[in-house]
C-alpha positions in Angstrom: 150.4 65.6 -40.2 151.2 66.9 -36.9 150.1 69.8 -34.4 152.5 72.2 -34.0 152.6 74.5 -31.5 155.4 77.8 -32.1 156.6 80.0 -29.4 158.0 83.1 -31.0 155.8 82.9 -34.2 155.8 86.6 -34.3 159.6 86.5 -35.4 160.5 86.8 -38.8 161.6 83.4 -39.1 158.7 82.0 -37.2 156.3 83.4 -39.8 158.3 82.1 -42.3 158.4 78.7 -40.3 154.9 78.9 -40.0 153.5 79.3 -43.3 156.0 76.6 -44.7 153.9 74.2 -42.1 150.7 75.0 -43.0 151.5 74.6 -46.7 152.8 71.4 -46.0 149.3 70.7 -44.4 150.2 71.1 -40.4 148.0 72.5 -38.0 149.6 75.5 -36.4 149.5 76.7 -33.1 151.4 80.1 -32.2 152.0 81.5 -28.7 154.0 85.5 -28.8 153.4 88.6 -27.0 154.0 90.1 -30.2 150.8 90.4 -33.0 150.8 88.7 -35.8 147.5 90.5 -37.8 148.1 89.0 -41.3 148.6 85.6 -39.6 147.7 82.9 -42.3 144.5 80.9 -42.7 145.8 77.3 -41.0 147.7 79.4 -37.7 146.0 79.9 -34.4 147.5 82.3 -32.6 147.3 83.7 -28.8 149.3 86.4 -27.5 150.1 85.5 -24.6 153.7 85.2 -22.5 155.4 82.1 -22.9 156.4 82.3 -18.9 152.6 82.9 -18.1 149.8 80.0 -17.2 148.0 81.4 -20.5 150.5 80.1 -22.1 150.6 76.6 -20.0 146.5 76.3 -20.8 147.3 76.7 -24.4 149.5 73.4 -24.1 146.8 71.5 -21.5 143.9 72.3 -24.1 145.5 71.7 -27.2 148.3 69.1 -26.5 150.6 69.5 -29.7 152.8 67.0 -31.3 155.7 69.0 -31.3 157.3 72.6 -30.1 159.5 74.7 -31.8 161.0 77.2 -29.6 161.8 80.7 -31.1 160.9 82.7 -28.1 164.3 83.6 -27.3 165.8 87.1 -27.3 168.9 87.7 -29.6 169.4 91.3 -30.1 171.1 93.4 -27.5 168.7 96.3 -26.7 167.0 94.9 -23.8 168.3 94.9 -19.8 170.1 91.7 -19.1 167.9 90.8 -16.5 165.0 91.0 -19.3 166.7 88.9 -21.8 167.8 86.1 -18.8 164.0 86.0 -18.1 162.5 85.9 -21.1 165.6 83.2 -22.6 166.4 81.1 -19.7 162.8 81.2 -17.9 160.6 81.0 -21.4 163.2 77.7 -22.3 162.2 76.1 -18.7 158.6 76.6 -19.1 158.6 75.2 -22.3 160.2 71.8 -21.8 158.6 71.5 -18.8 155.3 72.1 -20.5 156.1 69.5 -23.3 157.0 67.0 -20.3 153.4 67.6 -18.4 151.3 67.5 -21.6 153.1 64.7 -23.8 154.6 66.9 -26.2 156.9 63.9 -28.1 159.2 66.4 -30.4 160.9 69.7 -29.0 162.8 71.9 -31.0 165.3 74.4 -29.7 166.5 77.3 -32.2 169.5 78.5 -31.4 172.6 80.7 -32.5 175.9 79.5 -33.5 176.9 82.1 -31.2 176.7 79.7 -28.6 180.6 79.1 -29.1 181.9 82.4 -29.1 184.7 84.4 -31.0 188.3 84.1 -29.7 191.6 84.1 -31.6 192.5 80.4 -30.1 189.5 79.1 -31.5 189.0 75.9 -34.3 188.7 76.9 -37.7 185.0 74.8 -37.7 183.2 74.0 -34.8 181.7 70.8 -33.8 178.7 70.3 -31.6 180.0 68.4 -28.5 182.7 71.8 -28.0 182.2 73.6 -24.6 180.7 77.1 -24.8 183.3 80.0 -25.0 181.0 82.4 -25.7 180.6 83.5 -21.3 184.3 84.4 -21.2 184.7 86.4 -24.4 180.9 87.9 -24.7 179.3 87.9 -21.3 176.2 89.4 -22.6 175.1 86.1 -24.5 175.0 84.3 -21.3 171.7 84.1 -20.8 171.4 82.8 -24.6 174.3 79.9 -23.7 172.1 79.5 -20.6 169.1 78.5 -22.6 171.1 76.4 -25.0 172.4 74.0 -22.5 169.1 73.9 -20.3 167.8 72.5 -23.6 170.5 70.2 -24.0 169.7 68.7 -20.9 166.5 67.9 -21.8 168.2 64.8 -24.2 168.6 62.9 -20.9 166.5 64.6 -18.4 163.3 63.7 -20.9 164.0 60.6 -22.5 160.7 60.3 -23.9 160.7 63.4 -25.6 162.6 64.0 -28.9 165.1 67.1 -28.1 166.7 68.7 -30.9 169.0 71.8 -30.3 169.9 73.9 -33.3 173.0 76.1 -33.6 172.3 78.2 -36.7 174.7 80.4 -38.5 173.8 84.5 -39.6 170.6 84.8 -41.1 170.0 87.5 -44.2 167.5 88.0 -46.4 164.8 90.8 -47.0 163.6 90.8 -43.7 166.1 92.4 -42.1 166.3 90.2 -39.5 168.8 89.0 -37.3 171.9 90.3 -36.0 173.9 90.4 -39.3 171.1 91.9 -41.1 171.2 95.0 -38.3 174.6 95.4 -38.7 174.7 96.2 -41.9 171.8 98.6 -42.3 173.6 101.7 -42.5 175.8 103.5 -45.0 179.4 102.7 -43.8 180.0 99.2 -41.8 182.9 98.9 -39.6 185.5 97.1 -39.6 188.1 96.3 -36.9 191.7 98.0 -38.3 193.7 94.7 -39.5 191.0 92.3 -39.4 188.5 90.8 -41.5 186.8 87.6 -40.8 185.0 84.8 -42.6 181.2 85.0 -41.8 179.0 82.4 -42.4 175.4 83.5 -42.8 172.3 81.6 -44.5 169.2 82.9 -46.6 166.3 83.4 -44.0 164.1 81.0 -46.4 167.0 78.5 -46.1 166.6 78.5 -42.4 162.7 78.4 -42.2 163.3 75.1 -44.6 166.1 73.9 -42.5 164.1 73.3 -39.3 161.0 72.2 -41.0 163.5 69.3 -42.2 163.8 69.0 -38.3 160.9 68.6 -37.7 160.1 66.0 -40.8 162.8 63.7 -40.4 162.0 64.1 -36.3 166.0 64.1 -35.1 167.4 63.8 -31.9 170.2 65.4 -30.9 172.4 68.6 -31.2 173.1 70.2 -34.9 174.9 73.1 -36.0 173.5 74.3 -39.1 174.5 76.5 -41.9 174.6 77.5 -45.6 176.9 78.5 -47.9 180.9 78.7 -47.9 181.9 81.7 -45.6 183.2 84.5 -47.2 185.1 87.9 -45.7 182.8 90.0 -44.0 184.4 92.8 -46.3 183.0 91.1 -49.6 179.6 91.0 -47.6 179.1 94.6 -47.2 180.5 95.4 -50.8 177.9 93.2 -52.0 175.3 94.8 -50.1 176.6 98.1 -51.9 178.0 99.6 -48.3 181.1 100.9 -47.3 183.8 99.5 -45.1 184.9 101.7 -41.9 188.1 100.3 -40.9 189.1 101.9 -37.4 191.7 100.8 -34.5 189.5 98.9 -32.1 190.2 101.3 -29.6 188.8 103.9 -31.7 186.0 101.9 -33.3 184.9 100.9 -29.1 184.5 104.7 -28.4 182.7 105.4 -31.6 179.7 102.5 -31.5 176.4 103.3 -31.6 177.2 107.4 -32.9 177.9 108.6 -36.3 175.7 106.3 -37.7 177.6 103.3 -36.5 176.1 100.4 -34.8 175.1 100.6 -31.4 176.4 97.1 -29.8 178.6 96.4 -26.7 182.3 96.9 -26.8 182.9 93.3 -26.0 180.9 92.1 -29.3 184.0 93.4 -31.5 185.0 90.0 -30.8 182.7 88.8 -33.4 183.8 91.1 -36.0 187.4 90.4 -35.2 187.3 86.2 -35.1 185.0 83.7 -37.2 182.8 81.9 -36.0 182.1 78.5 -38.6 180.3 75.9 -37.9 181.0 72.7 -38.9 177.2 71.6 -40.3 178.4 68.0 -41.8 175.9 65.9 -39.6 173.0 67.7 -40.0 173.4 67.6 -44.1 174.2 63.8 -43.4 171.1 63.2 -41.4 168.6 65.0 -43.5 170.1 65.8 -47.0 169.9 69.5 -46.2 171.7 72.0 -48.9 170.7 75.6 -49.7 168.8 77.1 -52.1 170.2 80.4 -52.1 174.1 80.7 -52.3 176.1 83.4 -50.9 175.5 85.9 -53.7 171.5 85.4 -53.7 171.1 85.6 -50.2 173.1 89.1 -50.1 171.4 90.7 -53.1 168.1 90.0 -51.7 169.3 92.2 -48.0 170.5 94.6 -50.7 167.2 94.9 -52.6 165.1 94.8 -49.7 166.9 97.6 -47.7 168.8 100.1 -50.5 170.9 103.0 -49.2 169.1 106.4 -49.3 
């Protein structure tokens, strides 16, 4: 069994990440600012700053097997310069902590995100596509950043084994994750003539997902998903909310009051266009399919967070 040492931990999936390893008979190691109180026998955790020399000790005194990077900021809330440090500078110190201290697996999670939402865009994308996601959603920058810094790694550290993960929506009873905000309130909009396919996973799905990575020890870039997309309409009618179809114009003026979303203008993109991934090598190279389809992982948002 290996050492594993878990920026992020705090996260929702980290936990979940977490707990899968020590049942599996890991030794954890978790690094976040964040508390974790009800941490699990099996996790040692310090809350400390990924950027900070703390944090850098904590990889000189314990030397782990392998790092799996969730310290990244996804949600919107904080000031861009925040999120570049905490994404871009956190995903620096971190591979060049795991080059210093003989760290000999690195895994980066990332967002499928990365590729961006546009009208010209391929029905399913591949892993070796360019990012789009600068031009049409300028705020993810610092999230594309991170990706392709740990991309880099592959050839900059040839003795570590890199793995970058582009992973579809996340829902479950957490709540976490972007898809998960979105559709916490009573009426979910909708851009006036669109409705795209979204492809979104169970968040247990994803915690087994890169514990597969982590097993079968890849190398490489993977895009990673669950079941067949569906409309984004049939999503929030299976969460038992309403649809809000508005001009974009109109729906642009109205985010983040009456009880609508709060989220940049420019992210209507992404409730406008798909964005699918096309997860075929990572199912090939591990033998990865979900437990929860599309109609499970939906019902359990919709038990965990009921409208009132």
């Amino acid at each position: 069994m290996s050492r594993v040492l878990i920026p992020g931990v705090s996260s929702a999936i980290g936990r979940l990440v977490a707990r899968k390893l020590v049942t599996d008979g890991h030794e954890v190691i978790g690094i976040d600012r964040r508390p974790w109180p009800e941490a699990p026998e099996g996790v040692e955790m310090h809350h400390l700053d990924i950027r900070k020399r703390p944090a850098e000790d904590v990889f000189r005194t314990r030397r782990p097997d392998a790092v799996i990077h969730m310290a990244t900021v996804t949600h919107l809330s904080l000031r861009s310069a925040d999120r570049y440090r905490i994404n871009l500078s956190g995903t620096q110190a971190v591979f060049e902590h795991c080059r210093t201290y003989g760290v000999k697996h690195t895994i980066f999670v990332g967002r499928h995100t990365y590729y961006g939402a546009a009208p010209d865009a391929p029905l399913y994308h591949v892993e070796d596509e360019p990012p789009m996601a600068i031009h049409a959603f300028p705020e993810l920058a610092d999230l594309v950043a991170a990706d392709l810094y740990a991309g880099t790694a592959l050839w900059r550290f040839p003795e570590i084994t890199t793995t970058v993960l582009r992973i579809c929506y996340t829902l479950g009873p957490s709540g976490h994750g972007t898809l998960g905000k979105f559709l916490r309130g009573h009426r979910i909009p909708l851009v006036l003539g669109f409705d795209p396919m979204f492809q979104f996973m169970h968040e247990q799905d994803e915690a087994r997902a890169i514990c597969l990575v982590l097993d079968k020890k890849l190398r490489g870039v993977f895009n990673i998903s669950g079941p067949s997309p569906v409309p984004l309409s049939m999503i929030v009618r299976a969460a038992g909310r309403s649809t809000l179809r508005l001009p974009e114009s109109v729906l642009g003026a109205m985010l983040g009051k009456f009880g609508l979303p709060r989220l940049p203008r420019r992210a209507l993109a992404h409730i406008k266009f798909p964005i699918i991934v096309d997860s075929s090598p990572f199912v090939k190279a591990t033998g990865f399919s979900p437990e929860f389809d599309e109609h499970a992982t939906v019902a359990a948002y919709a038990r965990a967070f009921p409208l009132r």
